[in-house]
C-alpha positions in Angstrom: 2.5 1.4 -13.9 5.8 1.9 -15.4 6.5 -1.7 -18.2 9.7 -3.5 -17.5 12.2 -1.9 -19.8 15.3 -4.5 -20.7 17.5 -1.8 -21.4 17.7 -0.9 -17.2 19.5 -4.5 -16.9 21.3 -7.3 -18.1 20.2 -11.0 -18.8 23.3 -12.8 -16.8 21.3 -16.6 -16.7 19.8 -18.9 -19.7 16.9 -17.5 -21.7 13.8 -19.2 -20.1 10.7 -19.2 -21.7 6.9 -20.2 -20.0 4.5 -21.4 -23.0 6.7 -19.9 -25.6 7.4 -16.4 -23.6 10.7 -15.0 -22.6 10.0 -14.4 -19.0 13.0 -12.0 -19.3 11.4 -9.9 -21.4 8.1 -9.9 -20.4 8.5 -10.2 -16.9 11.8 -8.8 -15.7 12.9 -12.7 -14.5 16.3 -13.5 -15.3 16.9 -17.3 -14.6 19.4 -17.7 -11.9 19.1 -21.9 -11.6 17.2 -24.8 -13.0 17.6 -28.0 -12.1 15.4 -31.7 -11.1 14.9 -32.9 -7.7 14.6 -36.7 -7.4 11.8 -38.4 -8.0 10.0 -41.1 -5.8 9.8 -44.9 -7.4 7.1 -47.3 -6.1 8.7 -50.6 -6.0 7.5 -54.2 -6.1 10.4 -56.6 -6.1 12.3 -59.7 -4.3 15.4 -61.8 -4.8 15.2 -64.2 -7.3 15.1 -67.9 -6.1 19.0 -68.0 -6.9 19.6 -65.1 -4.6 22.1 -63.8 -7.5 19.1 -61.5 -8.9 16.2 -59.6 -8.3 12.7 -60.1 -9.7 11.2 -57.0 -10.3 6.9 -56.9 -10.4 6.8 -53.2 -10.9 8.8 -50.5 -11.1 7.3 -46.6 -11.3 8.3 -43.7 -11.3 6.5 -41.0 -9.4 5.9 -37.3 -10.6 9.2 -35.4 -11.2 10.4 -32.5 -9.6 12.1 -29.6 -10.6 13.1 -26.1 -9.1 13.4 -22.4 -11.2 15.3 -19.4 -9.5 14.8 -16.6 -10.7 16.0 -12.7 -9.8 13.0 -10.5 -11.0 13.1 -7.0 -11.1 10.9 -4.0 -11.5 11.6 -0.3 -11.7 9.4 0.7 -8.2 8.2 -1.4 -5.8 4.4 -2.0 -7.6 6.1 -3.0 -10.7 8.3 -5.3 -9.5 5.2 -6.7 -7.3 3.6 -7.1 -10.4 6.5 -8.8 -12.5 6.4 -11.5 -9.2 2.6 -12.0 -9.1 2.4 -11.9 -13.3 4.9 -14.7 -12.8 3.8 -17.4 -10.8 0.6 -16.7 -12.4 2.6 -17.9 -15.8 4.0 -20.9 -14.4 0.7 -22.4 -12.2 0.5 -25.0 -15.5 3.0 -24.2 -18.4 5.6 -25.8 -20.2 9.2 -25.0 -19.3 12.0 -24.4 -21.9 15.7 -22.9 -21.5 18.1 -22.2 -23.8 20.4 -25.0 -21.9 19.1 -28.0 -23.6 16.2 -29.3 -26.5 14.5 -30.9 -23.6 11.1 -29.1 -22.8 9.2 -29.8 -19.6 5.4 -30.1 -19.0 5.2 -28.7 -15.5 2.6 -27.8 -12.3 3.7 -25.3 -9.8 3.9 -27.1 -6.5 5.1 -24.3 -4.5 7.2 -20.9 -4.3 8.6 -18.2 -2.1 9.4 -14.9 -2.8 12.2 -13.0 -0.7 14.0 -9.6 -0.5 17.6 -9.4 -2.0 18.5 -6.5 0.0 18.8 -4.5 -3.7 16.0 -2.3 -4.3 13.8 -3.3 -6.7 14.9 -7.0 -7.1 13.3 -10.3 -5.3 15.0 -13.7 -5.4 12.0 -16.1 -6.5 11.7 -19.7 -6.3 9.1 -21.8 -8.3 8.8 -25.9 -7.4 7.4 -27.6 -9.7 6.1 -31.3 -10.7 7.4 -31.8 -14.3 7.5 -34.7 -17.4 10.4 -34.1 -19.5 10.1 -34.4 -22.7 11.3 -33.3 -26.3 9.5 -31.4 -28.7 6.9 -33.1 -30.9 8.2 -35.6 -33.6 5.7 -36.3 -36.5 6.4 -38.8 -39.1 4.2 -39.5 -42.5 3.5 -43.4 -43.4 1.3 -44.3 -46.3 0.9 -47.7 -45.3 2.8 -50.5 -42.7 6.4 -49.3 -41.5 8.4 -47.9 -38.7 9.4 -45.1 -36.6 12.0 -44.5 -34.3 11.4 -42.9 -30.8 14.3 -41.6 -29.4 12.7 -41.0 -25.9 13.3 -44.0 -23.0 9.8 -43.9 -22.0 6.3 -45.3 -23.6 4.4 -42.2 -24.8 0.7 -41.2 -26.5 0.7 -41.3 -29.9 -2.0 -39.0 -32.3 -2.6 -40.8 -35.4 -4.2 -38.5 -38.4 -5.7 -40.6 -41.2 -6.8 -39.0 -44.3 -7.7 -41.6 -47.0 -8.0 -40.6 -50.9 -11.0 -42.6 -50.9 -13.9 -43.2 -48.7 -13.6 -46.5 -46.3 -16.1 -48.9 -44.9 -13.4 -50.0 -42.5 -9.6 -49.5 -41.4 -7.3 -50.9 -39.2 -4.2 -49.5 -37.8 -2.0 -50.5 -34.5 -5.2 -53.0 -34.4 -7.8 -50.6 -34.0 -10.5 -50.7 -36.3 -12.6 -47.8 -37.5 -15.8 -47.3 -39.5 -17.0 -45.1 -42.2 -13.9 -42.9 -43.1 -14.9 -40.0 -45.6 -12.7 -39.5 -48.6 -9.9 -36.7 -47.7 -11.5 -36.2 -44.5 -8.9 -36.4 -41.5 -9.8 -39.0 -38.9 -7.9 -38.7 -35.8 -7.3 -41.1 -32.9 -5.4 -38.6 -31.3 -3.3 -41.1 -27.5 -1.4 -37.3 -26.4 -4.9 -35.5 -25.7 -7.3 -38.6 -25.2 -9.7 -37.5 -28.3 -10.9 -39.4 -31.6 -12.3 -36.6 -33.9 -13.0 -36.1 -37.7 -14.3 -33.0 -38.6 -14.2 -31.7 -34.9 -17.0 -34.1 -34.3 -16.7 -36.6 -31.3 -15.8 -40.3 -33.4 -15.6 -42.4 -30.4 -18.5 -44.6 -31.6 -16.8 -45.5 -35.1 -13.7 -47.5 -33.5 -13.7 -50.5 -31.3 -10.7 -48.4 -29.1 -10.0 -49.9 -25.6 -6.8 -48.3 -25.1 -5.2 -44.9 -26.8 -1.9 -45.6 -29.2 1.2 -45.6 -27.7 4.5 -45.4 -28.9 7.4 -47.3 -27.1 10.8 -46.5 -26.9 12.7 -47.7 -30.1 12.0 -49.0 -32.9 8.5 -49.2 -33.1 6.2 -50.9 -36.4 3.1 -48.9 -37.1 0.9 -51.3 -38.9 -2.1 -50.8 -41.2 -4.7 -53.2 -42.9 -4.7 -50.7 -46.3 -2.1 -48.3 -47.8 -3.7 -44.6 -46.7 -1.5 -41.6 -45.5 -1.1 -41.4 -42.0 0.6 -38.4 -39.8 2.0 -39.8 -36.7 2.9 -37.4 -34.1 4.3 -38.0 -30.7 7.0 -36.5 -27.7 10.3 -38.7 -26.6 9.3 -38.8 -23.1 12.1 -39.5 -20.8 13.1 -40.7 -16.8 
């Protein structure tokens, strides 16, 4: 099989890349569109007792949708074959960034279809997708109670990475409480991935966690019962 040489043809849409690769390069996909599809909102919610208003009980958002074109090309029929199939294989779970925008999107391929352009050699192929839009990860140091700002519009997970100087009985931070820290050993109650590690060791049974920390939009307070150095790290999340 014959690799996808760039020099045969020209990138004419937005670099697009699938987990950090140029799908351009790697396989012949020149992004033709991008763009969201609305999303579905479950609502709960009645006029107030004024009838100048509503009360609203809930309010979500249901999963995103987005759509990628793409014109992918190959230089015989098996290799462009395989430029489609390596493709979709890419984008099953992936994240999504173009050079367009900052924004970077978590996605799931929903669906696709792959048709003849009536040029040899090139296929017009179109990826749905379920997405969360996002920016890239912000991480902030503390050493000891202050704030962050998250720019995203959206309540988030937050990791928290705690590394005290000197060994600690017992800590408390966004009131969780956790036992028997090692001196310079990272602990981590880590809200993006659901994990709380030290050492790559499971540390679930030294905290009295009920719920991961989150991060809401704004201004946000990050409190702490001791001054220790702690990396925060979280993604704006956004509508």
């Amino acid at each position: 099989m014959i690799a996808f040489n760039i020099n045969n043809d020209k990138r004419l849409g937005d670099e697009c890349y699938i987990d950090g690769v140029d799908v351009y390069e790697r396989y012949g996909a020149d992004l033709k569109e991008f763009y969201m599809l609305p999303g579905a909102i479950t609502l709960d919610c009645k006029e107030n007792t004024g009838q100048s208003g509503f009360n609203v009980f809930s309010n979500t958002l249901e999963g995103k949708g987005a759509v990628m074109v793409f014109y992918v090309c190959g230089h015989s029929d098996e290799d462009l074959i395989a430029n489609v199939s390596n493709l979709l294989m890419a984008c099953r779970k992936c994240v999504v960034r173009t050079s367009a925008s900052r924004y970077e999107f978590p996605a799931v391929m929903t669906e696709y279809s792959d048709e003849e352009t009536g040029v040899e050699f090139y296929h017009l192929v179109t990826i749905n997708l379920m997405v969360i839009k996002r920016l890239p990860l912000v991480t902030e140091n503390l050493t000891g109670t202050g704030t962050i700002i998250n720019p995203g519009n959206q309540e988030s997970g937050m990791r928290l990475e705690i590394t005290p100087a000197t060994a600690l009985s017992s800590f408390a931070i966004e009131g969780i409480t956790i036992k028997n820290l090692k001196a310079k050993e990272t602990f981590i109650l880590d809200g993006i991935e659901g994990e709380v590690t030290a050492g790559g060791i499971n540390r679930f049974q030294d905290t009295d966690l009920i719920d991961f920390p989150k991060i809401k939009p704004g201004m946000n307070e990050i409190t702490m019962s001791a001054n220790v150095p702690v990396k925060i790290s979280f993604y704006p999340v956004f509508l």
